[in-house]
C-alpha positions as CSV (number, residue, x, y, z in Angstrom):
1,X,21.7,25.6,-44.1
2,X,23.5,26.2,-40.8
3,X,24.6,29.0,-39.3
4,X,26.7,30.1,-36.5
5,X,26.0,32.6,-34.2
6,X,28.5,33.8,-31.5
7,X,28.0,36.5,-28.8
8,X,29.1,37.2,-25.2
9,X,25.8,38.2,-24.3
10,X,22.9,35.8,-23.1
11,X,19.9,37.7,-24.1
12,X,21.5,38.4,-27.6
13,X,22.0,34.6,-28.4
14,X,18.5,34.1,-27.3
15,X,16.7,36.8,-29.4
16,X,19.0,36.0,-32.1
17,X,18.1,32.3,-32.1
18,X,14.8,33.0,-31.7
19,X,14.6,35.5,-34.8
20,X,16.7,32.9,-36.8
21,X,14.1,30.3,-36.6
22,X,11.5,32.5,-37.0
23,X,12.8,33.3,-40.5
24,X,14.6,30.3,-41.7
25,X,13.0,27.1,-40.8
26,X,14.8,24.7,-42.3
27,X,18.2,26.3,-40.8
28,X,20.2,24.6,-38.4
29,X,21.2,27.4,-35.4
30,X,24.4,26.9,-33.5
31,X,25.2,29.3,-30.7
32,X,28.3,29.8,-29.2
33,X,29.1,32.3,-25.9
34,X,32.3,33.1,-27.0
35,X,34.8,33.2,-29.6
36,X,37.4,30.7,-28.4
37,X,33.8,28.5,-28.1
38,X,34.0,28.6,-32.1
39,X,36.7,27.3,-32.5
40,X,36.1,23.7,-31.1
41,X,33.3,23.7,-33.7
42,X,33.6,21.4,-37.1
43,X,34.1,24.8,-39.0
44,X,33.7,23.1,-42.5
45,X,30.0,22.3,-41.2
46,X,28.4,25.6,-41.2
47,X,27.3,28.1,-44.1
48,X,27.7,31.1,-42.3
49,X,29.5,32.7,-39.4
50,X,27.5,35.7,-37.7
51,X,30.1,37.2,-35.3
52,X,29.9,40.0,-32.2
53,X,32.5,41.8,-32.5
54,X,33.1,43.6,-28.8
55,X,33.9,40.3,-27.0
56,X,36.0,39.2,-24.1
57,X,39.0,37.5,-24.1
58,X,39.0,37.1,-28.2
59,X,37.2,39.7,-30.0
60,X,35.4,39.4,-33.7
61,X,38.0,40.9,-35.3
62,X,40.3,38.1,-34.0
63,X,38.3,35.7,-34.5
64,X,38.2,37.0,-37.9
65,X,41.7,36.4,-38.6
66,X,42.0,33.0,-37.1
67,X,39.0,31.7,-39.3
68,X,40.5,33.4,-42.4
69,X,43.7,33.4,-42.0
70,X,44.9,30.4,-39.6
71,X,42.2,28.2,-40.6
72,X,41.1,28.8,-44.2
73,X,37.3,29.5,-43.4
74,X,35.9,30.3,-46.6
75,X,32.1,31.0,-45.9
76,X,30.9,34.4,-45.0
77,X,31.2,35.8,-41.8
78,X,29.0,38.7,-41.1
79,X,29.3,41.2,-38.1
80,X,26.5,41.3,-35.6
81,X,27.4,44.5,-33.5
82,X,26.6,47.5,-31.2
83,X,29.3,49.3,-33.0
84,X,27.7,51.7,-35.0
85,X,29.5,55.2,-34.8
86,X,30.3,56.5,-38.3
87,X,33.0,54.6,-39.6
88,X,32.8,51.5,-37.5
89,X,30.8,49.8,-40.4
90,X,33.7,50.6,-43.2
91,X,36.0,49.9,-40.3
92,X,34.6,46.2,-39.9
93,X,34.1,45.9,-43.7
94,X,37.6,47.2,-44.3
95,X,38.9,44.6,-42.1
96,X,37.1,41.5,-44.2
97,X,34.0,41.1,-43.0
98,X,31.5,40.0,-45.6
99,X,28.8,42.1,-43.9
100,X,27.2,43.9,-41.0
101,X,24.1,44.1,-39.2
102,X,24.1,46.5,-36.6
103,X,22.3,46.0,-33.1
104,X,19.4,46.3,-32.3
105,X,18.6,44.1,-35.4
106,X,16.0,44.6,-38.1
107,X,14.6,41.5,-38.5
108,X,13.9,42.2,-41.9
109,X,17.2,43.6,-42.4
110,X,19.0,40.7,-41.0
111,X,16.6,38.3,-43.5
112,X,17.6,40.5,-46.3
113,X,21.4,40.2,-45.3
114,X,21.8,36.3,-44.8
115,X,19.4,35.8,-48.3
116,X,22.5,37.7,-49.8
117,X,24.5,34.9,-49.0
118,X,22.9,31.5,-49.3
């Protein structure tokens, strides 16, 4: 399995990658600072997309769109986010998101959530 994980913020990526390998052994982690960073990857190549969604320059719900829309991504992306004032999750879903995790993560919540999906 491999798995994308894209967030502006260093010590996210870190504890993400970290918690990741933790619970998935065999899983190949990619990490990517920023969303236009995504999309120089081979796409095709990964299982699922785990996606910030308050980011610089392109946000998650763009990147959203692109992956879905302009490029015909057809894994699940799942939002990784601080956004967690009611109605931001049925916001996020609403837009296409497969799931959402909020921060700070559960680790066995996050587990639970990418078992859903491979």
């Amino acid at each position: 399995m491999k798995v994308l994980f894209v967030d502006d913020n260093e010590l996210n990526r870190i504890l993400m990658h970290d918690m990741l390998e933790i619970l998935f052994e065999d899983m190949e982690i990619v990490i990517c600072e920023s969303a236009n960073d995504v999309l120089n990857e081979d796409l095709e190549s990964f299982d699922i997309i785990l996606s910030d969604i308050d980011m610089p320059v392109m946000n998650g719900f763009e990147l959203y769109d692109e992956l879905k829309n302009n490029r015909n991504f057809n894994k699940p992306i799942i939002a990784v986010t601080a956004l967690a004032v009611k109605g931001d999750k049925e916001r996020i879903l609403m837009h296409g998101f497969n799931d959402y995790i909020s921060k700070p993560i559960d680790i066995v919540f996050l587990e639970d959530t990418i078992k859903k999906y491979i």
